[in-house]
C-alpha positions in Angstrom: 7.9 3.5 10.7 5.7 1.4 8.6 3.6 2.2 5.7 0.4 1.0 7.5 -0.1 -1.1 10.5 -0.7 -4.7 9.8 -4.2 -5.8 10.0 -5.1 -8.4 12.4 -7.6 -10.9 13.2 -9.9 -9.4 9.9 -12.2 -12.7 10.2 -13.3 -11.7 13.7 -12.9 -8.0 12.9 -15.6 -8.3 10.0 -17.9 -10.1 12.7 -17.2 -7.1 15.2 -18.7 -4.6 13.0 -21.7 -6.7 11.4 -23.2 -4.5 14.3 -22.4 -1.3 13.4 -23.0 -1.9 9.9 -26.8 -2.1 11.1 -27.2 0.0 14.1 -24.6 3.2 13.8 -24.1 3.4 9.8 -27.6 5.4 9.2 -27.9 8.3 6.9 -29.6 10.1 9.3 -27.5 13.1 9.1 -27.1 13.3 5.5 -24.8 11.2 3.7 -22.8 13.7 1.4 -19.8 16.3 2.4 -19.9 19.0 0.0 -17.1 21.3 -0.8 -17.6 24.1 0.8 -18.1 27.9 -2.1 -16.6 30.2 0.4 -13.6 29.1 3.2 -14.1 32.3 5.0 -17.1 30.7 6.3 -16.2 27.1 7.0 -16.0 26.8 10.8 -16.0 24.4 13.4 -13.6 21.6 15.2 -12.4 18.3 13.4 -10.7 15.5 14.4 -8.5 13.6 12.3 -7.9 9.7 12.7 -4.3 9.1 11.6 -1.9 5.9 11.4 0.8 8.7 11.1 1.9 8.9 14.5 5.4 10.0 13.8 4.3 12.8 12.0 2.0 13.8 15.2 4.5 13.5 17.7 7.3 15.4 15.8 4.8 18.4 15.3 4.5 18.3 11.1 0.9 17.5 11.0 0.6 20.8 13.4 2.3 22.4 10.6 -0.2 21.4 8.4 -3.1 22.3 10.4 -1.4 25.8 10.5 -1.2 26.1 6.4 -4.9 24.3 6.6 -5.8 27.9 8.3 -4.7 30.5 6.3 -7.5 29.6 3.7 -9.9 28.0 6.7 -8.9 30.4 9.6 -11.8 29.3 11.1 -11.7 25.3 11.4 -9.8 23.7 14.1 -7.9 20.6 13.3 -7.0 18.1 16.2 -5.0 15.2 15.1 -5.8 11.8 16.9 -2.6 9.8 16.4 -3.0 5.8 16.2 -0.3 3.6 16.6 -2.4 0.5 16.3 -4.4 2.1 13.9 -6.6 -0.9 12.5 -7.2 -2.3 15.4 -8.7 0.8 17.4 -10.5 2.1 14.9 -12.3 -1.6 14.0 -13.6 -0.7 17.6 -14.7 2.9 17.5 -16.7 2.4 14.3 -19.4 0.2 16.6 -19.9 3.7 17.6 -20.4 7.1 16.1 -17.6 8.4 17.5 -14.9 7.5 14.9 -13.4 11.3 14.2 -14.2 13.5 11.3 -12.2 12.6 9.4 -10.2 9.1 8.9 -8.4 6.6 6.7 -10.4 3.8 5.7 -9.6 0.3 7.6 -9.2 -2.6 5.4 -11.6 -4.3 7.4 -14.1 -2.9 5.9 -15.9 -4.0 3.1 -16.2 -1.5 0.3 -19.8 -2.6 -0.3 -20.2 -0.7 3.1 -18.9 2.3 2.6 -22.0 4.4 2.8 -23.1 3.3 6.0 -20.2 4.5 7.7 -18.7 7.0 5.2 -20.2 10.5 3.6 -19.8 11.1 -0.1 -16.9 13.1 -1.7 -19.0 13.3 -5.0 -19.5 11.6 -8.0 -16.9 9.1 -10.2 -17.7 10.8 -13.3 -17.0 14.5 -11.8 -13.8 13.3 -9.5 -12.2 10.7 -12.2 -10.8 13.9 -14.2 -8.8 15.2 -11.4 -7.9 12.0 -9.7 -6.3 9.1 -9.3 -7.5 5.8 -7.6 -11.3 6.7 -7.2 -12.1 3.5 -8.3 -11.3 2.5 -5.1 -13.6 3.8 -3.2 -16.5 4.1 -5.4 -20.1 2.3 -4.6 -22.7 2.9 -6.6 -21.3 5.7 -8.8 -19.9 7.6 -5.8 -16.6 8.2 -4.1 -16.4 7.6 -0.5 -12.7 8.2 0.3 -9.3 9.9 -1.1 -5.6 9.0 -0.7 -3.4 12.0 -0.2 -0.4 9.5 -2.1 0.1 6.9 -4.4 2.9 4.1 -4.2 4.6 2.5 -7.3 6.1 -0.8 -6.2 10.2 -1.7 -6.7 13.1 -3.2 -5.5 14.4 -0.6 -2.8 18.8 -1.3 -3.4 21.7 0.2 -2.6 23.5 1.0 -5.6 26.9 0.9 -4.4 26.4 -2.5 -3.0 25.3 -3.1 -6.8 28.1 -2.2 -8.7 30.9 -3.2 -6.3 28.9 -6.8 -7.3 29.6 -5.7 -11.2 25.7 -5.5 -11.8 24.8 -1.8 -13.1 21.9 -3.0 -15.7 18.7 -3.5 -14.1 17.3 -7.4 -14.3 14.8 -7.8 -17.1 13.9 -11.3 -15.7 13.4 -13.0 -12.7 16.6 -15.4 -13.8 18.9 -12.3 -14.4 17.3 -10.8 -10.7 18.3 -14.0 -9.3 22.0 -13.7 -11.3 23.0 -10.4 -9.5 21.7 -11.3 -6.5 24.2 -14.3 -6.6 26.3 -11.9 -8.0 25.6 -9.6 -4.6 26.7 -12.6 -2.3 29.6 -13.4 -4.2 31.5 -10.3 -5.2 30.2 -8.5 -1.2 29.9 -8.6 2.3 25.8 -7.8 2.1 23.0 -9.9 2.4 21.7 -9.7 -1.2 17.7 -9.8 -0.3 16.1 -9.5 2.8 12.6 -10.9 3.5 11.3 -8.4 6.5 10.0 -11.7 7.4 9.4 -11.6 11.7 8.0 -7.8 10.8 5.2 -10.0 8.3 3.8 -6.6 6.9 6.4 -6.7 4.2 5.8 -9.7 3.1 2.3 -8.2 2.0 3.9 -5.9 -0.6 4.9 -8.8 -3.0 0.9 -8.7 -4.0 1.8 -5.4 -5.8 3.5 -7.5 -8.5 0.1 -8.0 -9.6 -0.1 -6.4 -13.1 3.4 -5.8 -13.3 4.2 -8.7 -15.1 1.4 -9.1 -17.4 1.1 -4.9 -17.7 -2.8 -5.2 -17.6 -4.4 -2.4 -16.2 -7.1 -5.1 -15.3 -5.2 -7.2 -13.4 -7.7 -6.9 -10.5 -10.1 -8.1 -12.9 -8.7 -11.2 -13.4 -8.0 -11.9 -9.8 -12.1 -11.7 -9.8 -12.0 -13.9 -12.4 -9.7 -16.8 -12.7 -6.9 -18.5 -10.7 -3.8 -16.1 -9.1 -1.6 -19.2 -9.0 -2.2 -20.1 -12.5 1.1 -20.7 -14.9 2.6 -17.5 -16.1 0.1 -15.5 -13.7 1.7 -12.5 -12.3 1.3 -13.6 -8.4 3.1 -17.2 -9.5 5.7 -15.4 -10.7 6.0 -13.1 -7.9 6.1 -16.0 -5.3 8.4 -18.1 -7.5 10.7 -15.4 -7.3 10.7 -14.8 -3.5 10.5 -19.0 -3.4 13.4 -19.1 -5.4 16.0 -16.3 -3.2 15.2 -18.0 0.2 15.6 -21.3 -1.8 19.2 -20.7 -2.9 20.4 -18.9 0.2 20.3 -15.4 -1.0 18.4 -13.6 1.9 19.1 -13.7 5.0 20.1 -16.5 7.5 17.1 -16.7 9.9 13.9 -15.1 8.4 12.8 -15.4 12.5 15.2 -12.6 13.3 14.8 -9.9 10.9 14.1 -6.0 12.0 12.0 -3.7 9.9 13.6 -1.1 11.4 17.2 -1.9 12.2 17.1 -3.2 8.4 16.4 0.5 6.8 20.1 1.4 8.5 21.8 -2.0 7.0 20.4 -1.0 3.7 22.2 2.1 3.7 25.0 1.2 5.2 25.5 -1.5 2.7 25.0 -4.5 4.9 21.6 -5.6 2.6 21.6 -5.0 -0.9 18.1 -5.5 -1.8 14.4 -5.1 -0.2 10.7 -5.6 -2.3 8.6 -2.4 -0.6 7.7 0.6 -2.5 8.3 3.9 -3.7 7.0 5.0 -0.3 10.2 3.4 1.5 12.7 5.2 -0.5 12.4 8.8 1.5 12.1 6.4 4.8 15.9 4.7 3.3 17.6 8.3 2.6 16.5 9.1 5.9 18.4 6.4 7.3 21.7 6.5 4.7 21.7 10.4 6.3 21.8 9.2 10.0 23.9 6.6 8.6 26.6 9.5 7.3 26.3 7.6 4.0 25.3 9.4 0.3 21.1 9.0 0.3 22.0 9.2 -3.6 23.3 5.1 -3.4 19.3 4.1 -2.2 18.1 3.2 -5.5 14.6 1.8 -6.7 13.9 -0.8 -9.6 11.2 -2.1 -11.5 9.8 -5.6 -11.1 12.6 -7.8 -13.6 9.9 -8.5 -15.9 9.1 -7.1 -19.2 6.2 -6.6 -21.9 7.0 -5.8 -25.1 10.3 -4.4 -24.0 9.6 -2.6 -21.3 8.7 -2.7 -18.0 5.3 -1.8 -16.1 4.2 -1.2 -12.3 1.2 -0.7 -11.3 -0.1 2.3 -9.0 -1.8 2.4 -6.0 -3.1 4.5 -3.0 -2.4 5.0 0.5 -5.1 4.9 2.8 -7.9 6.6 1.9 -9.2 9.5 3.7 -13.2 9.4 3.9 -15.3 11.9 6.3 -17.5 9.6 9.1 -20.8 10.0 8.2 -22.3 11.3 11.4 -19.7 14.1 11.8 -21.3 17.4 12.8 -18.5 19.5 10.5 -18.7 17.2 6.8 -17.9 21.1 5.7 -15.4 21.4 7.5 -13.9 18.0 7.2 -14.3 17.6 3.3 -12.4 20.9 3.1 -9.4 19.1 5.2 -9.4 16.2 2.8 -9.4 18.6 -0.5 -6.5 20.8 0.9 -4.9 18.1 2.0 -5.0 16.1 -1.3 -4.6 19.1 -4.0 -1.8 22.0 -1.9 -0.5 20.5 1.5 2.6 19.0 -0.3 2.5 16.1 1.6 2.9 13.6 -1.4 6.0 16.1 -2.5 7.4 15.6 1.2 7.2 11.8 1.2 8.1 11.3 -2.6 5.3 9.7 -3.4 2.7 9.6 -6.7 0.2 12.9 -6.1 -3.5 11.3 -6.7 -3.8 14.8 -9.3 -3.4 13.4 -12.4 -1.4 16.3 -13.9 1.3 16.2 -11.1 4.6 15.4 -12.2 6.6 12.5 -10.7 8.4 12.2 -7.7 12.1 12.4 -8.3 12.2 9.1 -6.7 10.4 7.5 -10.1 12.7 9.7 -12.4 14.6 6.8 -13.2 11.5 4.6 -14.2 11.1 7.9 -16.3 14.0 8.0 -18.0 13.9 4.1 -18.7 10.2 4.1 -20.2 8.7 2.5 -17.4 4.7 2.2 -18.0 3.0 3.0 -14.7 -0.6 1.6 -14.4 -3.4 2.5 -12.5 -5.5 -0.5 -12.5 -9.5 -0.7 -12.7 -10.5 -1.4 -8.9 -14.1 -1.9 -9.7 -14.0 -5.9 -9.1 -11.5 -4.8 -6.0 -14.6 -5.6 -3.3 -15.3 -9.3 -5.1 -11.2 -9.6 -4.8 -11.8 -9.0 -1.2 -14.4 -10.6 -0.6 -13.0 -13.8 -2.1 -9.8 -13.6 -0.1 -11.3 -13.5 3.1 -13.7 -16.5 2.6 -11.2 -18.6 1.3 -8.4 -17.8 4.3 -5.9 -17.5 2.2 -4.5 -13.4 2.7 -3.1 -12.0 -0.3 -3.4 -8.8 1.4 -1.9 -10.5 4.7 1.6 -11.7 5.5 0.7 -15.3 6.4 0.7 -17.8 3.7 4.2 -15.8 2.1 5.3 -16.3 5.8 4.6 -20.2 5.2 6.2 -19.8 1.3 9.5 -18.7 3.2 9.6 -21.5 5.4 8.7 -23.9 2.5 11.6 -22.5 0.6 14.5 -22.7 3.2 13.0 -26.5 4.4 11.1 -25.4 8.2 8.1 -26.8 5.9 7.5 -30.2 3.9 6.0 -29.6 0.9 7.0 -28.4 -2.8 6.3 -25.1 -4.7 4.3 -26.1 -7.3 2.3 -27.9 -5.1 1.4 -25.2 -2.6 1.1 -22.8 -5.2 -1.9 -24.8 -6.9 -3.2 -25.6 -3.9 -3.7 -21.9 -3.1 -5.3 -21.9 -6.8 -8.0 -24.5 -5.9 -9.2 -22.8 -2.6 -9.4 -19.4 -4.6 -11.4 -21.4 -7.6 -13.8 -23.2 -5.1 -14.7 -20.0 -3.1 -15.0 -18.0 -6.0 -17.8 -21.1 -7.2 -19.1 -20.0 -4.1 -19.4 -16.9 -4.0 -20.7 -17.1 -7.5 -17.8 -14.6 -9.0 
């Protein structure tokens, strides 16, 4: 299973919901959820909106429901599993009826987050505790919280690695593309593989963004300047994946690939190397363990760029759960979110970054640990104008097409050169920024 269900058609989507922007995204019914003083007396029925539909149909998020009641014995938790989870839930919100609680669809804008969303508090009183509430902050308040964080990396198999003679990790995009060559000379595997017919991968390359600079403002700058620009971390980024499909390191027909069928290949040792996220690597042990491999070869690397000496990824959330605004529980469904977030163990189960600030690691970023890896949350405050910019200029940085049209460009099913797409994605972003007046 993916991360999160690609989003589709977010031009029109955005149009779909100008309506309920106006017409269902009062305040009528109060616009904060407050945590509740005593769970004895929390009561009521919730529904929860979730892209995790794996996790409903195997019976864990029952399991959690059943934890959720030993301190809320009186609040009962339906789950409302969505496999298409954007795209239904674009729909519902021109209603009211759009759960109790629910992840926050990228379609919409975070400018609008109190029309359809109930407050979880303030920035200055949840910044303390937690991670990534710039995210979801409008006007000094925080509308929604990720149970997880994601560090992005290189998801590899390790053996596949060393029977190649590379055991160092790349400090450069040069030495990355060295061991790869070394991958396809010295093995059998495909040394990178693009996820390409799956397009949703091809999204996660934007998460280089302030790894390669190590600026916790990274966003900042997107608001501010050109992506594309020379030495900018997104030209690096897609020089890199330019440059593997360019000298025949992934594999043979981009058109073909598998998400799915390519988490089994990884572990058995058939692809070498995968750009995801630290999110992927529990998803990849699961598969070496089907496989009747060793889960301990599915390693995880840094971006190969350094500052200073060392390297630096940047953090970021999951989806963000947020309570709908005309719920008739917000008690009840603010105490789901805080349980959920601080004692379910569900960022322990999926080895991913807690949002609690005083949480240790995963043992997935152990390694990145141990090598002095600087991990960056980055100041989402101009994250709305980043938005905002992307969507009127077409261009999807957040959105698998114009990588999909880089990986044609690079292996020659599109005329053109690098540096000339690359700028040319630079001058749209420059003249709707004019525009927009950022």
């Amino acid at each position: 299973m993916n991360r999160r269900t690609a989003l589709a058609g977010p031009l029109a989507a955005l149009a779909l919901l100008v309506t309920a922007c106006t017409g269902t995204g009062g305040t009528s019914r109060g616009a904060d959820a407050e945590a509740p003083d005593d769970p004895a007396e929390v009561s009521g029925t919730i529904t929860v909106l979730t892209h995790r539909t794996d996790l409903v149909q195997d019976g864990t998020m029952k399991k959690y429901a059943a934890a959720f009641n030993r301190t809320y014995p009186k609040v009962k938790v339906e789950f409302d599993g969505l496999t298409d989870y954007e795209g239904e839930v674009k729909i519902r919100m021109n209603t009211e009826n759009y759960g109790d609680v629910l992840m926050i669809p990228a379609v919409i804008e975070k400018k609008d987050y109190p029309k359809f969303f109930a407050s979880l508090g303030s920035k200055d009183e949840r910044a303390g505790k937690y991670r990534f509430t710039d995210y979801s902050t409008v006007d000094g308040k925080v509308y929604g919280q990720s149970p997880i964080g994601v560090v992005p990396g290189f998801v590899y198999n390790k053996k596949v690695w060393r029977d190649a003679g590379v055991t160092d990790w790349p400090t450069t995009p040069a030495a990355f593309l060295d061991a790869l060559q070394a991958v396809k000379a010295g093995t059998d595997a495909v040394p990178y593989y693009t996820n390409f017919k799956d397009m949703w991968p091809l999204t996660q390359w934007t998460n280089v963004n302030g790894s390669v600079s190590c600026d916790p403002g990274a966003t900042t700058r997107l608001a501010e300047g050109d992506p594309w620009a020379e030495g900018a971390d997104l030209r690096v980024a897609d020089t890199l994946l330019y440059d593997i499909v360019r000298r025949g390191l992934a594999e043979k027909d981009p058109t073909t690939t598998n998400w799915e069928a390519s988490k089994s290949r990884l572990a058995k040792g058939e692809i070498a190397t995968m750009w995801l996220g630290s999110w992927a690597v529990v998803q990849l042990r699961a598969a070496a363990e089907q496989a009747g491999t060793d889960p301990g070869d599915i390693g995880f690397m840094p971006f190969p760029a350094q500052r200073d000496g060392a390297f630096c990824a940047v953090t970021s959330p999951d989806y963000q759960q947020a309570v709908n605004i005309h719920s008739d529980h917000k008690t009840a469904a603010r105490a789901w979110i805080d349980w959920f977030t601080d004692e379910s163990g569900y960022a322990e189960a999926n080895l991913a970054l807690s949002p609690l600030k005083d949480a240790p690691l995963p043992d997935v970023l152990r390694p990145y640990q141990d090598a002095g890896v600087k991990l960056l949350d980055l100041d989402d405050t101009r994250g709305a104008e980043v938005k905002s910019i992307d969507n009127r200029s077409e261009i999807g940085i957040y959105k698998p097409d114009y990588r999909q049209e880089l990986v044609d460009l690079a292996r020659g099913a599109r005329k053109g050169g690098l540096d000339g797409f690359l700028d040319g994605l630079g001058k749209r972003w420059n003249e709707t920024r004019a525009d927009l007046g950022s």
